[in-house]
C-alpha positions in Angstrom: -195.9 -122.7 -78.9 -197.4 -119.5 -80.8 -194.1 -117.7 -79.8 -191.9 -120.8 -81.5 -194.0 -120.2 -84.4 -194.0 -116.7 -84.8 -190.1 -116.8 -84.0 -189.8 -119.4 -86.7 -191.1 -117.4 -89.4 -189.6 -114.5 -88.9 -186.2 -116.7 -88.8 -187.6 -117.6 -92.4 -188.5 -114.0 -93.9 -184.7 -113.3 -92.6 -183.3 -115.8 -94.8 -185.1 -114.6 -97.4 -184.3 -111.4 -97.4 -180.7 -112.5 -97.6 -180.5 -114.5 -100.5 -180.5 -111.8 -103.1 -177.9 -109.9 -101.5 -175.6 -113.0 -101.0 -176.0 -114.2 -104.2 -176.0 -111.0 -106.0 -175.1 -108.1 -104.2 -174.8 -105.4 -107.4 -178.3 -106.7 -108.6 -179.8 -106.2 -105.1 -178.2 -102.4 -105.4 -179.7 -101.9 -108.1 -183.1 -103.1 -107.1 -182.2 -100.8 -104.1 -181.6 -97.7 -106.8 -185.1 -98.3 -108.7 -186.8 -98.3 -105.7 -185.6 -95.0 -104.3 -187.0 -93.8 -107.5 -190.4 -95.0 -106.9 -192.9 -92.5 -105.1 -194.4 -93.3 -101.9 -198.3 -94.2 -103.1 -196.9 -97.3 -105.6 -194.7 -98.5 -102.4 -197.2 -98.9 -100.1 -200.0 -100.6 -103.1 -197.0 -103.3 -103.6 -196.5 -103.7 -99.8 -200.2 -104.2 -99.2 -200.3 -106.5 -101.9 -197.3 -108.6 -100.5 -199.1 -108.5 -97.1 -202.1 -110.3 -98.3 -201.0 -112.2 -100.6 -198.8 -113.6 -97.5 -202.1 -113.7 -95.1 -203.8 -115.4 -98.1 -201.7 -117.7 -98.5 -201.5 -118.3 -94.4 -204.7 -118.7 -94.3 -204.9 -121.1 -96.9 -202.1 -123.2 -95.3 -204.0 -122.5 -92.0 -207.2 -124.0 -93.2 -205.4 -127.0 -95.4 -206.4 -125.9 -98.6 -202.6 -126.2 -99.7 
C-alpha cells in the first residue's frame, strides 16, 4: 500500500509539472531563461521552501487538519 501511494503522488507532481509546458510552452521558456539567471543560494532557499511547504501541508492532510 505505501508503494501505491508513493507511486500515486509522484504520478501527480508529473502532471503538474506538465501543465505549464502544455499549455504554454514559450511562457515555460521563459521561466526556464530567468531561472538560469538566478544564482545557486536563492535556488536552493525557494526549493527548501517548496519542500516544506509540501511536508506541511502532508502533514496537515496526514493529521486531518485539512
Amino acid at each position: 500500500m505505501t508503494w501505491e501511494i508513493i507511486l500515486s503522488a509522484i504520478a501527480l507532481l508529473l502532471v503538474f509539472e506538465g501543465i505549464v509546458p502544455f499549455v504554454s510552452p514559450r511562457s515555460c521558456k521563459r521561466m526556464m531563461r530567468v531561472m538560469s539567471n538566478i544564482g545557486d543560494r536563492p535556488l536552493r532557499i525557494m526549493g527548501l521552501i517548496a519542500m516544506l511547504l509540501g511536508a506541511g501541508l502532508m502533514v496537515f492532510v496526514h493529521i486531518g487538519i485539512l
